[in-house]
N, C-alpha and C positions, 0 to 999 in steps of 0.2 A: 438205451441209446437215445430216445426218445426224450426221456428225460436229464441226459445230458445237457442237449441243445434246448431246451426250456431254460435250463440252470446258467448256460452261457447266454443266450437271450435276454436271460432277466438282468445277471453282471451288467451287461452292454445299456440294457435301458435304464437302470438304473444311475449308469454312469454317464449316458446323456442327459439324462432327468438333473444331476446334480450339478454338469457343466451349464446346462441353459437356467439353473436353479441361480448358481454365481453369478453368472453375465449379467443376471433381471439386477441384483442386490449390489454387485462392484459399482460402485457412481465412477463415469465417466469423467476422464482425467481431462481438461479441454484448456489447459495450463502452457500450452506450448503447442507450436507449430512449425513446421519444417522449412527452413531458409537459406540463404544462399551461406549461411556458418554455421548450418547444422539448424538443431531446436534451438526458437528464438519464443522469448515468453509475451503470450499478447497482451494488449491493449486493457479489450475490454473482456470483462469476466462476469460468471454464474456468479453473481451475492445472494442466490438463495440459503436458506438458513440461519442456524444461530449465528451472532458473530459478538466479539468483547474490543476494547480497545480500552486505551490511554490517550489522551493528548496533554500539550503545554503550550501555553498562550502568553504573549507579551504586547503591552501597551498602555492604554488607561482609560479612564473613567474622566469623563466632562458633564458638566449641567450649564455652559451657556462659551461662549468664544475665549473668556479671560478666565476660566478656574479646570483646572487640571488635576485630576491625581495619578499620578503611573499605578499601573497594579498590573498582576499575572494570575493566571488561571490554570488550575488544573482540572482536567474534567476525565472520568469513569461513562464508559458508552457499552451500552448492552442492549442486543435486539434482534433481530431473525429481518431478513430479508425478505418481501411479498413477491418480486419478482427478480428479473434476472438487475433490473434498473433500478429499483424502489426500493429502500430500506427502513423501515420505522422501530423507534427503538426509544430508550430513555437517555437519559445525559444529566449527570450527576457533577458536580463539579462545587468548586473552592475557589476564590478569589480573595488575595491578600495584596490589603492595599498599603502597597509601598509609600506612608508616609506614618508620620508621629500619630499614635494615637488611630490609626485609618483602619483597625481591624480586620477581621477575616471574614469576609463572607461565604454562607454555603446554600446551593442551593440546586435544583434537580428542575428538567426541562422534558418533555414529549418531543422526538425529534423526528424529523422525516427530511431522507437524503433521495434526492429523484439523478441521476446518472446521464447526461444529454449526451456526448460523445466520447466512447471510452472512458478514461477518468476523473473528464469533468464533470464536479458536480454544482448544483445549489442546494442548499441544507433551509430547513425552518425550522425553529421550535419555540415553544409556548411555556413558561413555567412562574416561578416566583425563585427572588437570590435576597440574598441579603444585600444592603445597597447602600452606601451612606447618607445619614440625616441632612447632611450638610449640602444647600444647595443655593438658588440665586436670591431664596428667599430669608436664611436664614445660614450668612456664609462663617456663623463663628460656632456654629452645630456640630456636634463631637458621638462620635458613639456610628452603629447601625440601625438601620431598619428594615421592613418589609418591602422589596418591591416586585411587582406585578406585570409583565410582559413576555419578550422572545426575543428571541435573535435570527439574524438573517445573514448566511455564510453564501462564502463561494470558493471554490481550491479546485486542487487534481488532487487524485489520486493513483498512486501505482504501486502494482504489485513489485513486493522482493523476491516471493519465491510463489509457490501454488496455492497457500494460504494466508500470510505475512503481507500488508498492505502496508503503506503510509502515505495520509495525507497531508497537504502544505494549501493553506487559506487564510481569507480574511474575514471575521466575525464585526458583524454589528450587532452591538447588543443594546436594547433601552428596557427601562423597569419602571412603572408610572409607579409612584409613592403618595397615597392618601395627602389630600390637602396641599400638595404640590402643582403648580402650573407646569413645569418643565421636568421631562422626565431626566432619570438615568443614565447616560449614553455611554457603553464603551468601545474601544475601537482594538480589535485585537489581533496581531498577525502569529500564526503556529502551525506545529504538527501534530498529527493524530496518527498515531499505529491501531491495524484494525487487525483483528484473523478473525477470518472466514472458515 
């Protein structure tokens, strides 16, 4: 008898052993909250963790008021979250420039997105891209080269679903280039899909 209720005892603690075992491990779902139409998905969200995206960027590349080239950008974003507001990560990215001869440049960035309200953000990053030769000094200069700087965004962003973001912003970008007085600049407006 005795050892019946040991045997039931232990079922029981072992089966609250394993429900309070889940609850510690299930990550808490904070995607949604209850509104006057039911669950309404909020604002601002946990970006801790890994997270990947995509974006695409349109506009162009200047080196003084009178010389323009269009180009667009594609950039690969990978990086884990430090807090629920802070994200650092890298930004890998392509830029082909929409003219004769204007080449494709490639180039990778250190990025950190800080979160002020909801899904506005400010973005920074630090890297080198490929850039064109051709500049105020030298405006019949064909080909790429190395340039050296970061860019400076601003957008929202908002979630689609619990994991699924997309953001919508504007990029400043400038690359100084060896032996050049004026850098780089381009000016670029796009979206970025992120999962968290």
């Amino acid at each position: 008898m005795i050892a019946r209720h040991v045997g039931v005892l232990s079922i029981a603690a072992a089966t609250l052993a394993g429900v309070a075992s889940f609850a510690a491990v299930t990550p808490t779902a904070n995607a949604a909250v209850y509104g006057r139409r039911g669950y309404e998905i909020e604002g601002a969200r946990d970006r801790r963790g890994v997270y990947y995206g995509a974006g695409l960027g349109f506009g162009g590349t200047f080196f003084w008021v009178d010389d323009f080239i269009p180009a667009t950008r594609l950039d690969f974003a990978i990086g884990g979250g430090v807090t629920k507001r802070f994200t650092l990560g890298a930004d890998l990215h392509v830029t082909p420039y929409l003219q004769r001869r204007g080449g494709v440049g490639f180039g990778g960035d250190i990025e950190a997105t800080g979160y002020l309200f909801r899904g506005l953000y400010l973005r920074g990053a630090l890297g080198a891209s490929g850039v064109p030769k051709r500049g105020p000094e030298d405006r019949e200069a064909q080909g790429l080269t190395v340039g050296l700087g970061g860019a400076f965004g601003v957008g929202y962003e908002f979630f689609l679903n619990a994991t699924a973001a997309m953001g919508v912003g504007l990029t400043y970008d400038a690359r100084f280039v060896p032996g050049s007085r004026f850098p780089r600049q381009s000016l670029l407006v796009g979206l970025r899909f992120a999962f968290y």
